[in-house]
C-alpha positions as CSV (number, residue, x, y, z in Angstrom):
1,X,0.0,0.0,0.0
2,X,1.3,3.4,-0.3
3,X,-0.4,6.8,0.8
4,X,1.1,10.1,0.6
5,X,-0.6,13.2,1.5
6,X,1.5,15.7,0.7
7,X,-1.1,16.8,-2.2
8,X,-4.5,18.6,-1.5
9,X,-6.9,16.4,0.6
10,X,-9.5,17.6,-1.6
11,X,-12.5,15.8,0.6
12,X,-12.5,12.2,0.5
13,X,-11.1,9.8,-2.1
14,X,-12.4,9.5,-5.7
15,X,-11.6,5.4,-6.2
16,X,-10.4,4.2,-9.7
17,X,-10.0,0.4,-10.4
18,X,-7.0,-0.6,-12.9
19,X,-8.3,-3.8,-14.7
20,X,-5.9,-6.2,-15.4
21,X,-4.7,-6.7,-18.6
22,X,-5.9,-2.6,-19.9
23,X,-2.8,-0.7,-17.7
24,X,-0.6,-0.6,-20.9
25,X,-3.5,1.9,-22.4
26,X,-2.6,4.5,-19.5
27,X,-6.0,5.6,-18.9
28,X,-5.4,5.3,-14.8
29,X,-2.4,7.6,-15.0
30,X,-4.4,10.3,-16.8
31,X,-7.3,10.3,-14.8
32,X,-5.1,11.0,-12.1
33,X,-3.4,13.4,-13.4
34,X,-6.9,15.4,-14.3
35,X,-7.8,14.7,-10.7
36,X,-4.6,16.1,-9.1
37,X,-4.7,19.1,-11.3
38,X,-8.7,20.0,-9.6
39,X,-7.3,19.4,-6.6
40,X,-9.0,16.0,-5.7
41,X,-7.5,12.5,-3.8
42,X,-7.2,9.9,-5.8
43,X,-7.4,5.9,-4.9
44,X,-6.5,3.3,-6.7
45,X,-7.1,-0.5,-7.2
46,X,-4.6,-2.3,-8.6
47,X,-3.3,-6.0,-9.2
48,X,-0.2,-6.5,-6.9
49,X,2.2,-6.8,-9.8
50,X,1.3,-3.6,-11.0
51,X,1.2,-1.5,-7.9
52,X,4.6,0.8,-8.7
53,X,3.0,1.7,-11.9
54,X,0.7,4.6,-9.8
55,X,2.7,5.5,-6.8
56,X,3.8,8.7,-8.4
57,X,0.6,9.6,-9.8
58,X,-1.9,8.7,-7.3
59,X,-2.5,9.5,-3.9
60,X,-3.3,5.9,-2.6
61,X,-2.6,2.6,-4.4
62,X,-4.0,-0.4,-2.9
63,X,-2.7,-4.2,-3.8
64,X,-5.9,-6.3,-4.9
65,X,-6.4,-9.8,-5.5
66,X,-9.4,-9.5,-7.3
67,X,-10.6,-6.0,-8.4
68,X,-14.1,-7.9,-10.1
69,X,-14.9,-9.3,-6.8
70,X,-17.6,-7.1,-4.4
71,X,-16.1,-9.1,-1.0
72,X,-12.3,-8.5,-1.9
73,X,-12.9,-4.9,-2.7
74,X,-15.4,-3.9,0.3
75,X,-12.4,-5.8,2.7
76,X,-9.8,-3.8,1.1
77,X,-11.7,-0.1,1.7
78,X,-13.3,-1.4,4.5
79,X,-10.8,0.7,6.5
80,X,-11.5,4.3,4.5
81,X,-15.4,4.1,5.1
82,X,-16.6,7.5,5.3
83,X,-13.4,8.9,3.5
84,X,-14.8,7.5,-0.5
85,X,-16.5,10.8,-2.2
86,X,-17.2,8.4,-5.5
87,X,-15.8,5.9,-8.4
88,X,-14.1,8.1,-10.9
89,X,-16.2,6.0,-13.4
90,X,-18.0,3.1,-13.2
91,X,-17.2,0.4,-15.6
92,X,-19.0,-2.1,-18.0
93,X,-16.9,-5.0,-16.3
94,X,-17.3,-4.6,-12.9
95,X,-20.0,-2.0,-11.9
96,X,-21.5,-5.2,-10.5
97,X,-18.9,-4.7,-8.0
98,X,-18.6,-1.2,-8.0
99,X,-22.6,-0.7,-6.9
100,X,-22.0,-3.7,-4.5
101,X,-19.3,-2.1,-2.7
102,X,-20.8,1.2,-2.5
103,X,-24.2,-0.4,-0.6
104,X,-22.0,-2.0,1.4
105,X,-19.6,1.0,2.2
106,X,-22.3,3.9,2.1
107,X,-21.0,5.3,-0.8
108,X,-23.9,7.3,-2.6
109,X,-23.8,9.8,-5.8
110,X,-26.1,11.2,-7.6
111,X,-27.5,8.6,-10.1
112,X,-27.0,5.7,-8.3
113,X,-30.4,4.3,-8.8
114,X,-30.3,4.8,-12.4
115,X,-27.3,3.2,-13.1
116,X,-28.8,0.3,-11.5
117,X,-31.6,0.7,-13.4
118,X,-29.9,1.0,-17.0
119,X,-27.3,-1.6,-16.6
120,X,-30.2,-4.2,-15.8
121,X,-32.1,-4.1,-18.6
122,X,-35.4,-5.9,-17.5
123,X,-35.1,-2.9,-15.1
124,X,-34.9,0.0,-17.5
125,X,-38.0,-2.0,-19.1
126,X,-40.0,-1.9,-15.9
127,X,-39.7,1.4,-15.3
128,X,-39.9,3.0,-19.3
129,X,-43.4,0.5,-19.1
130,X,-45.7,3.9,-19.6
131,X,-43.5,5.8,-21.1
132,X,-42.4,3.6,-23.8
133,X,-44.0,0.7,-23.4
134,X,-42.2,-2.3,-25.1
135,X,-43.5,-6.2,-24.8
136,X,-40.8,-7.8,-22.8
137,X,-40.2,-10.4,-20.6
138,X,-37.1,-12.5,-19.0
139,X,-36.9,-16.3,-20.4
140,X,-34.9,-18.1,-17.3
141,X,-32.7,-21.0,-19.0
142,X,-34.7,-24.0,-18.2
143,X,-37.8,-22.7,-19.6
144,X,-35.9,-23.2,-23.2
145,X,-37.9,-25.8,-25.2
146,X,-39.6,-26.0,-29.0
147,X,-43.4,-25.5,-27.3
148,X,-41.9,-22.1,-25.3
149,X,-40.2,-20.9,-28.2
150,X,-42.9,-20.9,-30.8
151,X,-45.8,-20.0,-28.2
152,X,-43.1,-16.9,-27.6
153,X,-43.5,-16.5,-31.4
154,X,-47.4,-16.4,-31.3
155,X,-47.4,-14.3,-28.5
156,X,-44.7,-11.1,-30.0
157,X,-45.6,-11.7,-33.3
158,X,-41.8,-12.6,-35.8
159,X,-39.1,-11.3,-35.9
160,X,-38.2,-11.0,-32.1
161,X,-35.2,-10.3,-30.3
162,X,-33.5,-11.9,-27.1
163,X,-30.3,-10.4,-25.5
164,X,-28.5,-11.0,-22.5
165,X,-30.2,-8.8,-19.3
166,X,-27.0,-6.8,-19.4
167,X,-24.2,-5.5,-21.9
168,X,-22.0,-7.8,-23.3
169,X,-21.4,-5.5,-26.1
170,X,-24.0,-7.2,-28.5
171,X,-22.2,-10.4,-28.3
172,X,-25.1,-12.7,-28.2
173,X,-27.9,-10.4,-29.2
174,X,-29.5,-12.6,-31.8
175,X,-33.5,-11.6,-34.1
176,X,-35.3,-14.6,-34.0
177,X,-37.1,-15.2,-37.5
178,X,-38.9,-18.5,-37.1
179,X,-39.8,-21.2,-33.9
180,X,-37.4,-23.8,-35.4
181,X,-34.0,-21.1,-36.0
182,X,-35.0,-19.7,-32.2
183,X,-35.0,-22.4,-30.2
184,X,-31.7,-23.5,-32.2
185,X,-30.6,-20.1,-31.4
186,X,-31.6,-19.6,-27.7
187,X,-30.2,-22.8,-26.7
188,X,-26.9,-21.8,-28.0
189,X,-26.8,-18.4,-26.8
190,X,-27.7,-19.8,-23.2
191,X,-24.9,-22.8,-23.4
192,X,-22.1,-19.7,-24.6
193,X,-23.4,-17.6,-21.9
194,X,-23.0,-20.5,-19.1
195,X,-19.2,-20.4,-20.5
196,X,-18.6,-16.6,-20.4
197,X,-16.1,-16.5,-17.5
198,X,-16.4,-12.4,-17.9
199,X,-20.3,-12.6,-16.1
200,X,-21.1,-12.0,-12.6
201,X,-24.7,-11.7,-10.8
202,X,-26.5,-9.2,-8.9
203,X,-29.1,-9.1,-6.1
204,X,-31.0,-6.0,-5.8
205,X,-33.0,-4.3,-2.8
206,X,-36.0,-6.1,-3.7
207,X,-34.4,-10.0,-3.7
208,X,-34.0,-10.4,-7.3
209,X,-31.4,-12.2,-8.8
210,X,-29.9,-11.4,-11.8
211,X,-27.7,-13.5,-13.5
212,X,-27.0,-13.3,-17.2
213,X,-26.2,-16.9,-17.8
214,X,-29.7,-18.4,-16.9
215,X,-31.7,-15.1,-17.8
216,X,-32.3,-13.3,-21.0
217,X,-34.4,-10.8,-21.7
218,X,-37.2,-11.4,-24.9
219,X,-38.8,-8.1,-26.5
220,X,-40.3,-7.3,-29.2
221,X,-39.1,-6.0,-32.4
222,X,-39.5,-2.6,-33.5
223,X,-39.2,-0.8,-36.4
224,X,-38.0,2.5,-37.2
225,X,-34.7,4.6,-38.2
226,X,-32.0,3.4,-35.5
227,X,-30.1,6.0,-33.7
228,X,-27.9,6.9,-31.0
229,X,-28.1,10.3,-29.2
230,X,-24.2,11.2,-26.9
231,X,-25.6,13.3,-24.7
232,X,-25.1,14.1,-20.3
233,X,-27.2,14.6,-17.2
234,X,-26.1,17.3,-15.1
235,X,-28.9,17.6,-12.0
236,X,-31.3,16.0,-13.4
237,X,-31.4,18.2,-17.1
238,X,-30.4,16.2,-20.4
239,X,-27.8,17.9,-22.4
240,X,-27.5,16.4,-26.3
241,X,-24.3,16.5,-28.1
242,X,-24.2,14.3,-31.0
243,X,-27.3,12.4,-32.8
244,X,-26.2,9.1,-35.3
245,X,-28.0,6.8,-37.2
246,X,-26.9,4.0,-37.9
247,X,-27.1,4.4,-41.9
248,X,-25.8,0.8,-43.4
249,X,-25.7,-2.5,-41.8
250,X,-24.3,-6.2,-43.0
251,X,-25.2,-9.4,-40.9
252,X,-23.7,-12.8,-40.8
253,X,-26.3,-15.3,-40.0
254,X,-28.7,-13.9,-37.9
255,X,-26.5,-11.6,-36.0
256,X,-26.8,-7.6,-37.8
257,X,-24.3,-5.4,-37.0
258,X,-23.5,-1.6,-38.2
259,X,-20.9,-0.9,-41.2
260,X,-21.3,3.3,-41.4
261,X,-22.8,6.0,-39.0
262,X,-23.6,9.4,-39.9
263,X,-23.0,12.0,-37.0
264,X,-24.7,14.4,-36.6
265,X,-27.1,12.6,-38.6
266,X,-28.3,15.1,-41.7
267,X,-31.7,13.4,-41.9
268,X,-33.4,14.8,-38.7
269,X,-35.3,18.2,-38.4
270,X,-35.3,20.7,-35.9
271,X,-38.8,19.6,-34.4
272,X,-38.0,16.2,-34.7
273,X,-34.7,16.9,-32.5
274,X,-37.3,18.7,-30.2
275,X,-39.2,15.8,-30.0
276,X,-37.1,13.3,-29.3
277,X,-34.9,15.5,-26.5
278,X,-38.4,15.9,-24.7
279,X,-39.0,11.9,-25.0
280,X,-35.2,11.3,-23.8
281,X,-35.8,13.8,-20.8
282,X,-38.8,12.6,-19.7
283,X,-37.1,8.8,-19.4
284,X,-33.6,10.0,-17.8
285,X,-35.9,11.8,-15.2
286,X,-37.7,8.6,-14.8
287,X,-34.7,6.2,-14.3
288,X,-33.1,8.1,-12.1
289,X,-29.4,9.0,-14.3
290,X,-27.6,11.8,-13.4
291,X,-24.2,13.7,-13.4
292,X,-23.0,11.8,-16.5
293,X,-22.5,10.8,-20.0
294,X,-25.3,8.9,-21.3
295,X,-25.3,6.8,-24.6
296,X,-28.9,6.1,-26.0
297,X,-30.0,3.6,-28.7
298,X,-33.0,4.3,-29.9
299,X,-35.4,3.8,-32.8
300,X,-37.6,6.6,-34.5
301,X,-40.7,6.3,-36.5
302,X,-41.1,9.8,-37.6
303,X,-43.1,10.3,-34.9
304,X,-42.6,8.3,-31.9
305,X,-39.3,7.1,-30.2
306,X,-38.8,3.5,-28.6
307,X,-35.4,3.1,-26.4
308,X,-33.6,0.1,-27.4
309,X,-31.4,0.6,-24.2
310,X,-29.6,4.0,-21.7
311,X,-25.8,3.3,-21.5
312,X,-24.5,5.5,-18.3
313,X,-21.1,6.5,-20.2
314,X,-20.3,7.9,-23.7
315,X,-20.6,5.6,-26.5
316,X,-17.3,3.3,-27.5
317,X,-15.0,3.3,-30.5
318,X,-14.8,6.7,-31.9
319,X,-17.1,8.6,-29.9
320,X,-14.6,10.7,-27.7
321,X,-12.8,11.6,-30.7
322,X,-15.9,12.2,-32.8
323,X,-17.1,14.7,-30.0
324,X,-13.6,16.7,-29.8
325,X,-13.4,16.6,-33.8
326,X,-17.3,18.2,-33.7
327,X,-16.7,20.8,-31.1
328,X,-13.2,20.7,-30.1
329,X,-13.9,19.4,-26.2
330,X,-12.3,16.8,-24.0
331,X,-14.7,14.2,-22.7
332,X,-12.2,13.2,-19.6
333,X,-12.3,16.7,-18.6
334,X,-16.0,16.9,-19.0
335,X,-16.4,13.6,-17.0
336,X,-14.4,15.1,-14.0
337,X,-17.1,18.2,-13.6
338,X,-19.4,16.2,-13.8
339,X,-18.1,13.8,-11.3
340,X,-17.7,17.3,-8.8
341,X,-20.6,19.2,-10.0
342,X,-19.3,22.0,-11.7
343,X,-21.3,23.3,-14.2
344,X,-20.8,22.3,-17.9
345,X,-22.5,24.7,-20.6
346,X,-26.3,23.6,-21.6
347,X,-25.5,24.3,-25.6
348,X,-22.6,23.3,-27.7
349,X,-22.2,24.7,-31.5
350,X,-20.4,22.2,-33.7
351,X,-19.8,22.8,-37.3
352,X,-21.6,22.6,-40.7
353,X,-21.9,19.3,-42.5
354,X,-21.6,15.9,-40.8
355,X,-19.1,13.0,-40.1
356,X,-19.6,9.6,-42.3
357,X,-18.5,6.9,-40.6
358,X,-17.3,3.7,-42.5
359,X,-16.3,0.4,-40.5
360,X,-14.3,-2.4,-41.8
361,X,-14.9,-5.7,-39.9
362,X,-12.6,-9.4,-41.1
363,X,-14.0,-11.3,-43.3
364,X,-12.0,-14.2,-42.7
365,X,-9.6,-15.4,-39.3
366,X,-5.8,-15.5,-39.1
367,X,-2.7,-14.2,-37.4
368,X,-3.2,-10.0,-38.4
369,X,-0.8,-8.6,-39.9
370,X,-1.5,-4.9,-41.4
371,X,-3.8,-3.1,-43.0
372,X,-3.6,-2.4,-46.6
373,X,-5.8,0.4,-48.5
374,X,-4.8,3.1,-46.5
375,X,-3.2,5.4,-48.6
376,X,-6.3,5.5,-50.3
377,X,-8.1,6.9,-47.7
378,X,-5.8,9.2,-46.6
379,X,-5.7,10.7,-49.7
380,X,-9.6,11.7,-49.7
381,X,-10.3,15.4,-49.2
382,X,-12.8,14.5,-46.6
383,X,-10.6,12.4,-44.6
384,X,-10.7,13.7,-41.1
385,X,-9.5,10.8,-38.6
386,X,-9.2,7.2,-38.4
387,X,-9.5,4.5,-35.5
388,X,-7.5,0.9,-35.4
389,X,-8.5,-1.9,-33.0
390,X,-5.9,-4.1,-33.9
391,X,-2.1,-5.1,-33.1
392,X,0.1,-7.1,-35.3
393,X,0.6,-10.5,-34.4
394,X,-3.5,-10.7,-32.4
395,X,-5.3,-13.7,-33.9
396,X,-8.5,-13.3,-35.3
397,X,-11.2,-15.9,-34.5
398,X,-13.3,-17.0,-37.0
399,X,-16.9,-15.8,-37.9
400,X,-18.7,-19.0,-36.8
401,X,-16.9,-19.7,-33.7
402,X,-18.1,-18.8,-30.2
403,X,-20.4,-15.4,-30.2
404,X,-18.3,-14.2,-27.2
405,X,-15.6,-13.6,-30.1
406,X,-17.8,-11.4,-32.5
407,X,-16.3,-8.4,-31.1
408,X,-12.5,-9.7,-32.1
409,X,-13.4,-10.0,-36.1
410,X,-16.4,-6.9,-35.7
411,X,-14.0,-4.0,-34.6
412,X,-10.8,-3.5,-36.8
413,X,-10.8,-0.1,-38.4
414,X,-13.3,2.9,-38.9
415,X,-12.4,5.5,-41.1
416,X,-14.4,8.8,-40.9
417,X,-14.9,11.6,-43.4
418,X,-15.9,15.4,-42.9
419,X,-18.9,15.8,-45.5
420,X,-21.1,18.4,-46.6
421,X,-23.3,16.8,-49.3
422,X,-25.1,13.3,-48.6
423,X,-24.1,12.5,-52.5
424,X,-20.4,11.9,-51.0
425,X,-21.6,9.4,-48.8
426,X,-21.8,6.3,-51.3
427,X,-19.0,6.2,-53.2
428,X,-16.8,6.8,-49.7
429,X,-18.7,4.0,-48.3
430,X,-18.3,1.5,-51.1
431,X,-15.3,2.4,-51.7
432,X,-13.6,2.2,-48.1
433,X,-14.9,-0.8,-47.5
434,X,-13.7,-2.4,-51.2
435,X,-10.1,-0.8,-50.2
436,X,-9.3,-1.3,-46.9
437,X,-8.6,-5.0,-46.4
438,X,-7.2,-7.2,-43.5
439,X,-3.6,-8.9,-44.3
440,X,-2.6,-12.2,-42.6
441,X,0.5,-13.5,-41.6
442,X,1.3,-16.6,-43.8
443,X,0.6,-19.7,-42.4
């Protein structure tokens, strides 16, 4: 363990949690930083081999065994009850842990209950149920036969979706077209999620148990434009940033997944904006998020939006760097006042035009190597900024191997263009996506 204070107390500690495995990205060390430079105590979890890594940059660093573990963490800041102020963020990974340990420890923040409330997604249906009222239910794993599946069919009508009751980033969100692919489908998605070492369980106040590998949740599907709004909650009032929509997809099997974004989306009036902000209010109010960065997927009919789900964070990927390309702002900064309260500004004014987003996902496995088409790219007047998931030497799995692996093969390189004229967007799509290929390593 090593605490120093010979930096501003700054009230109590603000807790950040190093997962194992991410360190080499730096993230900790620049939270820190931001947190030291507003005058605030940092604390931070680490895995004993990588302790030394933020002595100089943090005011605490604890050794732990097992940052994912709610018992293991609660013992280890057991003895600075009363001295935690918050989590610096709270994590897709191991908010399970995060929201266990703060019950435990009495560590409350604004939008505590909504967090709860989006990350469990049966939640976030119970409580939208007036607002936007969706059919949905959770199927528990040994309720899985033909006869359940197909009366499931009768009952929501095809095509109908089942996901896990909380993120997994899409991994085994499957549409279910027919009784015969579904209960093929289900079955499979419940045996992969068994395996899924990643996957913990939550109780809530009421008794619940919540436990992704024996639960999923079954809704109905909706149609409309799909969309995602990057917006934040500062006491209680939705700010939007950024609207996309998801413009062109590609599947494999019966998994559909996103191949170009437009953001700010040029196909949305001013009263439609108006429309959806008030409907996106009224359910942020209603859940309970507040003081932060909310990603919402939604659908829109012209008329009437449906929430596919509330993430309590910015969207992934690109996102950050979308937002500071757009209006020149940095989203760790922002994250911080909202994290202290300060007050961030209730408008933003971007620039003309919009971003095109095009995504190149592998079309085949290997050993990567590099990525060729580049140049061509680069050389586009619209060019603005690129993103690369992959290192040389990472294996890609293969397409029809486990679904916990879609995200290895999905996310390899987005390219994104400044346009001012939806005629560009076609033949940058097309051709991006004819370019820009995966190389292999020989075998």
């Amino acid at each position: 363990m090593q605490d120093s204070d010979t930096h501003n107390d700054g009230g109590g500690f603000h807790v950040d949690v190093a997962l194992p495995g991410l360190e080499r990205f730096g993230e900790v060390e620049i939270r820190c930083d931001l947190l030291r430079k507003m005058g605030l105590r940092s604390l931070v979890l680490a895995a004993p081999e990588s302790v030394e890594r933020y002595v100089d940059c943090a005011d605490v660093v604890l050794a732990c065994a097992d940052v994912y573990s709610t018992d293991v963490v609660a013992e280890l800041l057991a003895p600075y009850r009363g001295r935690l102020a918050n989590w610096v963020t709270l994590n897709d990974k191991i908010w399970h842990m995060q929201l266990g340990v703060s019950d435990r420890l009495g560590i409350s923040f604004p939008g505590k209950r909504g967090q709860l409330n989006c990350r469990i997604k049966p939640l976030l249906r119970e409580v939208l149920s007036d607002i936007m009222p969706t059919q949905a239910f959770v199927l528990g794993r040994d309720e899985v036969t033909e006869a359940r599946v197909a009366e499931i069919g009768q009952r929501l009508g095809y095509p109908f979706i089942v996901k896990p009751i909380w993120g997994t980033g899409g991994s085994y969100v499957e549409i279910i077209d027919n009784a015969e692919q579904g209960y093929d489908l289900i079955s499979t998605v419940f045996a992969e999620l068994a395996e899924d070492k990643d996957i913990h369980t939550f109780r809530t106040d009421d008794g619940r148990q919540w436990d992704p590998r024996t639960q999923l949740l079954v809704e109905a599907f909706v149609t409309g434009r799909e969309l995602s709004l990057e917006a934040f909650v500062q006491h209680g009032k939705l700010t939007g940033l950024l609207t996309q929509e998801k413009y062109f997809w590609d599947s494999d099997g019966a998994y559909r997944f996103e191949t170009a974004n437009l953001c700010p989306t040029p196909f949305l009036s001013e009263s439609e904006h108006a429309v959806i902000h008030s409907a996106m209010q009224e359910a942020v109010t209603a859940l309970g998020v507040d003081d932060t960065f909310v990603h919402i997927e939604f659908k829109w009919d012209g008329s009437r939006v449906h929430m596919i789900e509330l993430n309590p964070r910015l969207g992934g990927g690109a996102v950050p760097q979308t937002l500071d390309n757009w209006f020149g702002i940095d989203t760790r900064q922002m994250r911080f006042q909202l994290l202290v309260g300060e007050a961030l500004p209730e408008k933003f004014e971007g620039r003309e035009g919009f971003t095109l987003g095009v995504f190149v996902n592998a079309q085949e496995s290997g050993t990567f190597q590099e990525l060729e088409g580049l140049s061509w790219v680069h050389a586009q007047p619209e060019f603005s900024f690129e993103q690369k998931y992959l290192q040389e030497g990472q294996h890609i799995p293969p397409r029809d191997g486990s679904k916990a692996n879609r995200v290895h093969w999905l996310y390899c390189y987005d390219a994104f263009y400044d346009c001012h004229d939806v005629d560009q967007i076609d033949r940058l799509y097309a051709e991006t996506r004819k370019r820009v290929q995966l190389k292999f390593a020989e075998v």
